[in-house]
C-alpha positions as CSV (number, residue, x, y, z in Angstrom):
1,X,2.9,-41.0,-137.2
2,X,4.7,-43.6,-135.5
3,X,8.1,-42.9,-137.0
4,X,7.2,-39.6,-135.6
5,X,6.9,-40.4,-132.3
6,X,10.0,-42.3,-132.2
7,X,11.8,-39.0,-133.3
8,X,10.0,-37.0,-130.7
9,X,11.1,-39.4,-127.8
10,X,13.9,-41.1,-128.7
11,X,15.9,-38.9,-131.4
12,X,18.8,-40.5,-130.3
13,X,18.0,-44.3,-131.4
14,X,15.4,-42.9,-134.4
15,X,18.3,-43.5,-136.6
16,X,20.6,-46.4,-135.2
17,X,19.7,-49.3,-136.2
18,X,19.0,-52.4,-133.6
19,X,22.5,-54.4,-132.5
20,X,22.0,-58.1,-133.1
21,X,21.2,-60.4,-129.9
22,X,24.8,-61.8,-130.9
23,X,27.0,-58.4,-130.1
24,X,24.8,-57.7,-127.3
25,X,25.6,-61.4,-126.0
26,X,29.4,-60.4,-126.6
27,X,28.6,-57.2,-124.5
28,X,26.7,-58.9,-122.1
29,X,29.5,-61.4,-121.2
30,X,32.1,-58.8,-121.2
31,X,30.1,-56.4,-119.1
32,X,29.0,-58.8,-116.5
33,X,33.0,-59.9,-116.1
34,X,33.7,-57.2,-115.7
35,X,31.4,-56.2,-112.7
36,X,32.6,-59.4,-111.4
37,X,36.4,-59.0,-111.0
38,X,36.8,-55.0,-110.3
39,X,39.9,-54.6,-109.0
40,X,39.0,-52.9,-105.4
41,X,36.4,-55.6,-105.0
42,X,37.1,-58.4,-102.7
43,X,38.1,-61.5,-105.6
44,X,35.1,-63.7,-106.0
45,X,32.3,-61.3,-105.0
46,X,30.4,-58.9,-108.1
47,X,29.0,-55.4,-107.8
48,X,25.4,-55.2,-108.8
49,X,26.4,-51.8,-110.7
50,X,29.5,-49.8,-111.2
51,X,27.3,-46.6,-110.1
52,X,28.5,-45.7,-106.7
53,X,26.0,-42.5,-106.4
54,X,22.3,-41.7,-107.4
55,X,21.6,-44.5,-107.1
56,X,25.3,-46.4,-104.9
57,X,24.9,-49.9,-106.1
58,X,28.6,-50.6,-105.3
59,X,27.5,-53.5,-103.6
60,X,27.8,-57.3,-103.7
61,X,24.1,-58.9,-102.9
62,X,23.8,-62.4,-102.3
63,X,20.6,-62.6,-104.9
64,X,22.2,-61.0,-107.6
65,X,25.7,-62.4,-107.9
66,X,24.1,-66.1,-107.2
67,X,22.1,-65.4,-110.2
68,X,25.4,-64.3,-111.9
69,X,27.2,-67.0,-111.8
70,X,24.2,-69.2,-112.2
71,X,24.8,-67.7,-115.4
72,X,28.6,-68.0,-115.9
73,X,27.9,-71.9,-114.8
74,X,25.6,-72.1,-117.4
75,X,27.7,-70.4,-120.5
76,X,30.8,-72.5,-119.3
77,X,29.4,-75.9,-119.3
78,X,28.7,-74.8,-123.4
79,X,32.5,-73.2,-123.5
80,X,34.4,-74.7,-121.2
81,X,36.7,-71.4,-121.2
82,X,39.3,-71.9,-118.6
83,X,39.0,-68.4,-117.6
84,X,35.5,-68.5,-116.5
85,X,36.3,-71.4,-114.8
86,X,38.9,-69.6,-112.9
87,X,36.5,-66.8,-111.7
88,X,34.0,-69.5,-110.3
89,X,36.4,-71.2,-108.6
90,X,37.5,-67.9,-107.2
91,X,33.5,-66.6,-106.3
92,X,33.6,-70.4,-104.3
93,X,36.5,-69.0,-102.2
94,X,34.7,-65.3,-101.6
95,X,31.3,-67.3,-100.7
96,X,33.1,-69.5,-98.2
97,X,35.2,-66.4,-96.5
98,X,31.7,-64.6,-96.3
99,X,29.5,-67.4,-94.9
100,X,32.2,-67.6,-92.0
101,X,32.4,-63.8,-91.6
102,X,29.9,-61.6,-89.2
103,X,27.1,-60.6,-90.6
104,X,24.1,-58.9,-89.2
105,X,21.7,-61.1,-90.9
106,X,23.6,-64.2,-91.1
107,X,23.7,-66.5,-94.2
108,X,20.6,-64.1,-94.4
109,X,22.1,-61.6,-95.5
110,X,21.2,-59.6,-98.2
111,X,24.1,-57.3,-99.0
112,X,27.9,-57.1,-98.7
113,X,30.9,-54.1,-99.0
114,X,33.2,-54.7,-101.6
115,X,35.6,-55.8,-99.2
116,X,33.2,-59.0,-98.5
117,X,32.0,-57.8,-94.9
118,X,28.9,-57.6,-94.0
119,X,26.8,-54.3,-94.9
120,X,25.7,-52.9,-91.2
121,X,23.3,-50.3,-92.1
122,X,19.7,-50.6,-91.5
123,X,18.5,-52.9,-94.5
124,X,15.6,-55.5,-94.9
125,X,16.5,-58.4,-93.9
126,X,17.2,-61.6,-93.9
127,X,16.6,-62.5,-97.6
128,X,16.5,-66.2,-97.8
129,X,16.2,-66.6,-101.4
130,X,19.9,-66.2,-101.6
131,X,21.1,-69.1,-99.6
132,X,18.9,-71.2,-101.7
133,X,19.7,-69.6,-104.8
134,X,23.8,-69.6,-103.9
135,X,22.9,-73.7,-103.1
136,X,21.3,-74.2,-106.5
137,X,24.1,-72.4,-108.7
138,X,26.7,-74.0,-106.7
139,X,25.0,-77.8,-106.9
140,X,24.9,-77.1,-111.2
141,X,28.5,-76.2,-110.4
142,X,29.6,-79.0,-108.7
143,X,27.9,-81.8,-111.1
144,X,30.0,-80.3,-113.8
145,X,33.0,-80.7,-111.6
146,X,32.0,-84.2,-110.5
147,X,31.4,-85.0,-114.6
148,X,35.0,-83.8,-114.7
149,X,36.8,-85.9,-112.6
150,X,37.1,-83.5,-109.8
151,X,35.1,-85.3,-106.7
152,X,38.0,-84.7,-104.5
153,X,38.0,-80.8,-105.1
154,X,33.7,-81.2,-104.6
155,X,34.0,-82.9,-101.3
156,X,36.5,-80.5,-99.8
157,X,35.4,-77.0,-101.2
158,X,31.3,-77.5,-102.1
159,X,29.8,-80.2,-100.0
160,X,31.2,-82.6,-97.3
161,X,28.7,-84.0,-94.7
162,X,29.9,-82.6,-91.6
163,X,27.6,-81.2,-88.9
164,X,28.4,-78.2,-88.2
165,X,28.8,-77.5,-91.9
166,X,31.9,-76.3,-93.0
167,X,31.6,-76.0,-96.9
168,X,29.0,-73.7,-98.7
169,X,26.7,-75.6,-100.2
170,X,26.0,-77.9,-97.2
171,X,26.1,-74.7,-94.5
172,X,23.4,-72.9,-97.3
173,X,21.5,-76.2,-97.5
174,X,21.2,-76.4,-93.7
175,X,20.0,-73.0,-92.7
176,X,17.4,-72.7,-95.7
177,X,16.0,-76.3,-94.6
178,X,16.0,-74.8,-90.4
179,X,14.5,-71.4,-91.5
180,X,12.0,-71.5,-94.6
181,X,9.1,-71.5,-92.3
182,X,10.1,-67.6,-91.5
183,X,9.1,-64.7,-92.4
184,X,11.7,-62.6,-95.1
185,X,11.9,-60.1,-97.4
186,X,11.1,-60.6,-101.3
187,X,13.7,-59.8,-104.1
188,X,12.5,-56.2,-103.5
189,X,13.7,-55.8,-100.6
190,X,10.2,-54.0,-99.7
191,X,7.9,-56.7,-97.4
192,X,8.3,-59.1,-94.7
193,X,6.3,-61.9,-95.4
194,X,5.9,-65.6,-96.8
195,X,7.0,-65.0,-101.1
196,X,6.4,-67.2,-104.0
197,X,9.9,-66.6,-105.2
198,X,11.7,-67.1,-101.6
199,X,9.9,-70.8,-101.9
200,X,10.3,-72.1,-105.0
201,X,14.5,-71.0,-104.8
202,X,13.8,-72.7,-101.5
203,X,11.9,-75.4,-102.4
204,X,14.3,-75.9,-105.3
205,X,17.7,-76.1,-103.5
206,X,16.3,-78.7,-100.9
207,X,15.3,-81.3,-104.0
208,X,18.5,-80.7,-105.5
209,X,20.2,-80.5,-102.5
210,X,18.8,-83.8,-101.5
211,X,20.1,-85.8,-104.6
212,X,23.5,-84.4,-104.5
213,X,23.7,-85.7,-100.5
214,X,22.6,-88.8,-101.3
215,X,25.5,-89.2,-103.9
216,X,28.0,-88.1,-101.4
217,X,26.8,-90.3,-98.8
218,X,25.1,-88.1,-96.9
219,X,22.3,-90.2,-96.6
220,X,20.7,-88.8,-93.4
221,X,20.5,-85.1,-94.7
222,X,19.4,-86.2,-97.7
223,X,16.2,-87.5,-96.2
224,X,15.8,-84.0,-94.3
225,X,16.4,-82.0,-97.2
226,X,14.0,-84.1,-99.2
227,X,11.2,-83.7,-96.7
228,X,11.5,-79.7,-96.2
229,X,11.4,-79.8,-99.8
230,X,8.0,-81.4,-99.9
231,X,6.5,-79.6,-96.9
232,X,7.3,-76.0,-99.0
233,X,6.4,-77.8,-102.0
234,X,2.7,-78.4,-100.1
235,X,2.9,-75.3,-98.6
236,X,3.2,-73.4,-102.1
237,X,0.5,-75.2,-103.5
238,X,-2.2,-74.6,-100.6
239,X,-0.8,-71.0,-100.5
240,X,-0.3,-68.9,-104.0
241,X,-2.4,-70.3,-106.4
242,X,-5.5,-68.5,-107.5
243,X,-7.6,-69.0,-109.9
244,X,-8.4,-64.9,-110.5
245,X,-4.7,-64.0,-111.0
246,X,-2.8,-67.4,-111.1
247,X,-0.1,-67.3,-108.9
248,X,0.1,-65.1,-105.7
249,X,3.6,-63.2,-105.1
250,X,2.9,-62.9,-101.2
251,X,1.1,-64.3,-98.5
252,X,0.9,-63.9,-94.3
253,X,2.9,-60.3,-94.8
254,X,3.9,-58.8,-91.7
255,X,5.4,-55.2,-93.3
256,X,2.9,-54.8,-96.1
257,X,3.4,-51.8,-98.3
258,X,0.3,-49.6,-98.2
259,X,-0.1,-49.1,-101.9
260,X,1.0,-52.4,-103.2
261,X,-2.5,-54.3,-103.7
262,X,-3.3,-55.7,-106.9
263,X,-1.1,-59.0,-105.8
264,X,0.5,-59.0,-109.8
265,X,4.6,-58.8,-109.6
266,X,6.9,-60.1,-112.1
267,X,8.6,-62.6,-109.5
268,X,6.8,-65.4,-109.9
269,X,8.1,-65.3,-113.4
270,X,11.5,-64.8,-112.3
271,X,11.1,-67.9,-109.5
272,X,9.9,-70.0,-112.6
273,X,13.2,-69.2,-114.9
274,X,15.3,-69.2,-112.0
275,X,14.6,-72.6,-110.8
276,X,14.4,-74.4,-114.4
277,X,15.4,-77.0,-115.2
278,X,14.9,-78.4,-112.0
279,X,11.6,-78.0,-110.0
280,X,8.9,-80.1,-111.1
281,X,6.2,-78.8,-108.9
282,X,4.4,-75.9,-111.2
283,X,5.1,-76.4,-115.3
284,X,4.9,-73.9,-117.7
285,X,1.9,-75.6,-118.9
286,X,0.0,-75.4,-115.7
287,X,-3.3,-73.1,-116.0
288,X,-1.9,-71.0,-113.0
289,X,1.0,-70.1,-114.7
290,X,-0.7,-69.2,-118.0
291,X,-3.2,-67.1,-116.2
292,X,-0.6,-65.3,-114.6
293,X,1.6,-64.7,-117.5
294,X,-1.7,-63.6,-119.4
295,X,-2.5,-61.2,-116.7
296,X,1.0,-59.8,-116.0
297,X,1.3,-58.9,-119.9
298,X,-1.8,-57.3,-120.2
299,X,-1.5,-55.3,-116.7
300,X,2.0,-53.8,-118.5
301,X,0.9,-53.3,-121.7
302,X,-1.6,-50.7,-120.1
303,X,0.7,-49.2,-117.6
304,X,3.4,-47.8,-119.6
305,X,3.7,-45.6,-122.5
306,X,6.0,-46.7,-123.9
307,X,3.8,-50.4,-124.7
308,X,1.4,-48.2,-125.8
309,X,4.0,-46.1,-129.0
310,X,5.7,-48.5,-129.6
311,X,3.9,-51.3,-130.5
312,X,5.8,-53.7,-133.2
313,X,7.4,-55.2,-130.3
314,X,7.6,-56.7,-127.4
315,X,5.8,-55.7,-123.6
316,X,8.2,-53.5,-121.5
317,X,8.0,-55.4,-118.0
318,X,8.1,-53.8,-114.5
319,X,8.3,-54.8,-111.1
320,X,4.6,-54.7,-110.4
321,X,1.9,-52.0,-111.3
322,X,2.2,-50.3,-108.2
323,X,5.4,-49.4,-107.8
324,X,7.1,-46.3,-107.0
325,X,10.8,-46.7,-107.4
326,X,12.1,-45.1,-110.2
327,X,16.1,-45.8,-110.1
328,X,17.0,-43.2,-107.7
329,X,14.4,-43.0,-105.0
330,X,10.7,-44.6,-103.4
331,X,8.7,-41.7,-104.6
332,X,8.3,-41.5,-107.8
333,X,7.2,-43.9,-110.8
334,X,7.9,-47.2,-111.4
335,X,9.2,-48.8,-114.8
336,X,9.8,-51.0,-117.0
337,X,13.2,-53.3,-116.2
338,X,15.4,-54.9,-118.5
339,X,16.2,-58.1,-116.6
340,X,11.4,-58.3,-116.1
341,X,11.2,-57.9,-119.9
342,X,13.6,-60.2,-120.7
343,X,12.9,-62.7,-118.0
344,X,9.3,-63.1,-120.3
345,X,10.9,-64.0,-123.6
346,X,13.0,-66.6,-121.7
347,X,9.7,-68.1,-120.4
348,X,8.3,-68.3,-124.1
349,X,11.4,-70.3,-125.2
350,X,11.2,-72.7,-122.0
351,X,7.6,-73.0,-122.7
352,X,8.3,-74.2,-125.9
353,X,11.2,-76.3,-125.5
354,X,13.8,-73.9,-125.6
355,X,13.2,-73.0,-128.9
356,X,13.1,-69.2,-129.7
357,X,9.5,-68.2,-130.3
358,X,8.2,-64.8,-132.7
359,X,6.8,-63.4,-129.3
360,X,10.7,-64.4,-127.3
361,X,12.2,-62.3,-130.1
362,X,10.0,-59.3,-129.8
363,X,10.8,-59.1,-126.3
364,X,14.4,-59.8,-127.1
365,X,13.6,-56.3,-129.9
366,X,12.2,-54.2,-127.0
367,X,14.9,-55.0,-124.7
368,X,17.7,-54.1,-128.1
369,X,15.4,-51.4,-128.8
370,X,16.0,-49.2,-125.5
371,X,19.6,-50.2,-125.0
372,X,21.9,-47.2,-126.2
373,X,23.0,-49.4,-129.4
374,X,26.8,-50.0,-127.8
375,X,26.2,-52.8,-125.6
376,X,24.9,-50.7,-122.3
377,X,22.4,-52.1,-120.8
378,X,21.1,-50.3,-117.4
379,X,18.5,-51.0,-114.7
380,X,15.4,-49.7,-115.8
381,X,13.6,-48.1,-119.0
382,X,11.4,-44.7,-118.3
383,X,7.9,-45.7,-118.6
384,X,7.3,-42.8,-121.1
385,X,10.7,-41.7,-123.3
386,X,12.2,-45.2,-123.3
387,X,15.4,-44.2,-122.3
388,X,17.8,-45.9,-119.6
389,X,17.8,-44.9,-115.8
390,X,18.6,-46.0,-113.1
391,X,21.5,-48.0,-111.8
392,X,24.1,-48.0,-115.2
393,X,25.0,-51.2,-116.3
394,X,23.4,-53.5,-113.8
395,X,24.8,-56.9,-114.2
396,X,21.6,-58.4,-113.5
397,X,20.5,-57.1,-116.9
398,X,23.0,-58.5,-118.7
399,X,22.8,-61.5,-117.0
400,X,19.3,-62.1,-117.9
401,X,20.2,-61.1,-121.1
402,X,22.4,-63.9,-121.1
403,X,20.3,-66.1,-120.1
404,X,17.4,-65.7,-121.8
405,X,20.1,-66.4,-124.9
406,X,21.2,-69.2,-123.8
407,X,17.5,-70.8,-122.9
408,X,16.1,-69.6,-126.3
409,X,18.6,-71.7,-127.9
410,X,20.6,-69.0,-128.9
411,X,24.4,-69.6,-127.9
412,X,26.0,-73.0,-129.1
C-alpha cells in the first residue's frame, strides 16, 4: 500500500533512488555560491532565491545572507579554501557600503536591491535579529583571522573602538545593545512584538561581542555589551518559558496576526542552532527545550500529510501550525520547509555532541526524499504531494543543509 501511495503522489521520485548527504553537500556548496556572487548583484551581498516572479525573491536580506556566511565561515575554518575566503572578505566590504548607505529602517533593515540599496517599499520592519546575527558571523570570522595572524586587517575592517563606529561589527554591536528593548518583527516578517529568536541572536552577539572588545581594548564597551547581554538574558528567562509548551516564540505583540494562536513556531529551534556554540543561557538539555521539541514534532506530524504517508522517515517541519503562506501568497496553506526540517536533525546531533543520531538521519532522508534527486533544493514542500514549491533554490535551504552537515559531524 505504501509503495502505492508513493506512485500515486510522487511518480516522479517512486523510482529514483535517494542522493547521498555527500552530493547533496557538494550541491549545497555550489548552489549557495552561486546565489552569492551573481553577476548583476552588488559583490558581497546574496539573493535569497534566483526566482524573480511568483514568488520575487531577488533580494538580499540581512537574516538570510548573515546566516549564509555563518555558514561559509563555518565550512572554511574546516577547508581553508582560498576562494571562500575571498567571497567573505568581499561580503565584509558589501556589509560596510550598506551599513553607511540610506536605508528606511536603518541597520534595521530587513531587505536590500541587488544593487545593495535599501529596499523602499512598504515592508515590516526593523528586523533586529540581523544586526545581531551579521555581529555573531562576523565575530566567528574575525577569531579565525585573528588565529591567522591578521589583527591588523580585524582592527581596520571588523572592529575598532571608535565612537561613532565606523567598522561593522562594532556599528551592529552598538545599535542591537541601544535598541533590543524595542519592539520588531520576527524571522517571518509577520508580527511586531518582543521574539524569542530576535533575543537569543541578540543576547548572543552582545556576550560575544563583549569578549571580542575586551581583547581589542575596548574595555569600556565591553562592560556595556556584557550587561545588555544579561538584562536580555533575564529578560528571556522571566519571558518565554512555559511549562505547557516550553519555550514561547512571542511575547508583548503589538501587530498580532488574528489566526496565529497556538504559540508553537519552529524559531525557537532555529534561535537555539543559530546561536550554538556560544550561548550558554538555555541547553539542549533544559526541560523547556525538550518540551518544546517534543511538542513541535508531534504538532507536525499531525498537520501534514505527507508525515502521515510517509512514515519511515523523518517529520516534515513548518513554520508553525497556523500558517497560511504557501510560497506564492498569505492565503492559502502553510508547509513543510526544508531549512525547519532540517534545522531539527541538526538539534539531535548538537544534543548529542555533534554526533549524527538514527532520528538526525531520518530527517536528513525526508529532507533527500523531497528534493528532485539533482541537487535542487527549494523553499518549501507541499503538505500533501511532497513536491517542491515555493521560492526555487532558496539558499537558506541549502545552507541549513550545510549546516546541519557540518554539526552532525558530517564534513571533515
Amino acid at each position: 500500500m505504501k509503495a502505492l501511495l508513493t506512485l500515486l503522489i510522487l511518480p516522479q521520485l517512486a523510482f529514483a533512488a535517494l542522493p547521498t548527504k555527500e552530493f547533496q553537500f557538494k550541491a549545497s556548496v555550489k548552489t549557495l555560491i552561486d546565489n552569492s556572487t551573481k553577476p548583476d548583484v552588488y559583490p558581497g551581498m546574496v539573493v535569497a532565491s534566483p526566482s524573480r516572479e511568483n514568488p520575487n525573491y531577488y533580494f538580499d536580506w540581512v537574516r538570510d545572507t548573515a546566516l549564509v556566511m555563518r555558514t561559509l565561515i563555518d565550512y572554511w575554518e574546516i577547508n581553508k579554501d582560498p576562494k571562500i575566503k575571498q567571497m567573505l572578505l568581499t561580503w565584509v566590504e558589501a556589509e560596510t557600503f550598506r551599513q553607511n548607505g540610506p536605508a528606511l529602517g536603518g541597520l534595521g533593515e530587513p531587505k536590500y536591491n541587488i544593487d545593495g540599496t535599501g529596499y523602499k517599499g512598504p515592508w515590516g520592519r526593523p528586523q533586529n535579529d540581523g544586526p545581531a546575527l551579521r555581529a555573531i558571523a562576523m565575530i566567528k570570522f574575525a577569531r579565525l583571522l585573528i588565529d591567522d595572524g591578521e589583527m591588523d586587517y580585524v582592527q581596520r575592517k571588523l572592529f575598532y573602538g571608535l565612537i561613532p563606529a565606523n567598522t561593522p561589527i562594532k556599528k551592529d554591536l552598538e545599535y542591537t545593545a541601544h535598541h533590543w528593548r524595542e519592539q520588531n518583527y520576527e524571522p517571518w516578517e509577520e508580527e511586531m512584538g518582543m521574539h524569542f529568536y530576535n533575543l537569543l541572536a541578540q543576547h548572543t552577539a552582545l556576550q560575544e561581542g563583549a569578549k571580542l572588545a575586551q581583547e581589542l581594548g575596548d574595555g569600556g564597551a565591553a562592560h556595556f555589551y556584557a550587561e545588555q547581554s544579561k538584562l536580555i538574558g533575564e529578560y528571556i528567562k522571566e519571558n518565554f518559558l512555559d511549562d505547557t509548551i516550553g519555550i514561547v516564540v512571542s511575547r508583548h505583540v503589538s501587530r498580532p496576526l488574528g489566526y496565529k494562536n497556538s504559540g508553537i513556531d519552529v524559531s525557537p529551534l532555529l534561535a537555539l542552532n543559530h546561536t550554538w556554540p556560544y550561548q550558554k543561557l538555555i541547553s539542549f538539555k533544559d526541560p523547556h527545550v525538550k518540551k518544546y521539541v517534543s511538542t513541535l514534532i508531534e504538532t507536525f506530524s499531525n498537520r501534514y500529510k505527507v508525515n502521515t504517508i510517509f512514515t519511515d522517515m523523518g517529520v516534515a517541519i513548518g513554520r508553525y501550525p497556523e500558517d497560511k503562506y504557501n510560497g506564492y501568497h498569505t492565503n492559502g496553506v502553510g508547509n513543510p520547509w526544508f531549512l525547519a526540517t532540517l534545522a531539527l536533525g541538526e538539534h539531535y546531533c548538537l544534543a548529542n555532541g555533534g554526533k549524527l543520531t538514527h532520528k538526525a538521519d531520518m530527517q536528513f532522508k525526508r529532507a533527500l526524499f523531497h528534493s528532485n534527486r539533482k541537487g535542487r533544493m527549494d523553499e518549501q514542500i507541499h503538505l500533501e504531494s511532497g513536491e517542491m514549491q515555493g521560492a526555487r533554490e532558496l539558499t537558506w535551504s541549502h545552507g541549513a543543509f550545510m549546516t546541519a552537515s557540518m554539526r552532525c559531524g558530517l564534513v571533515k
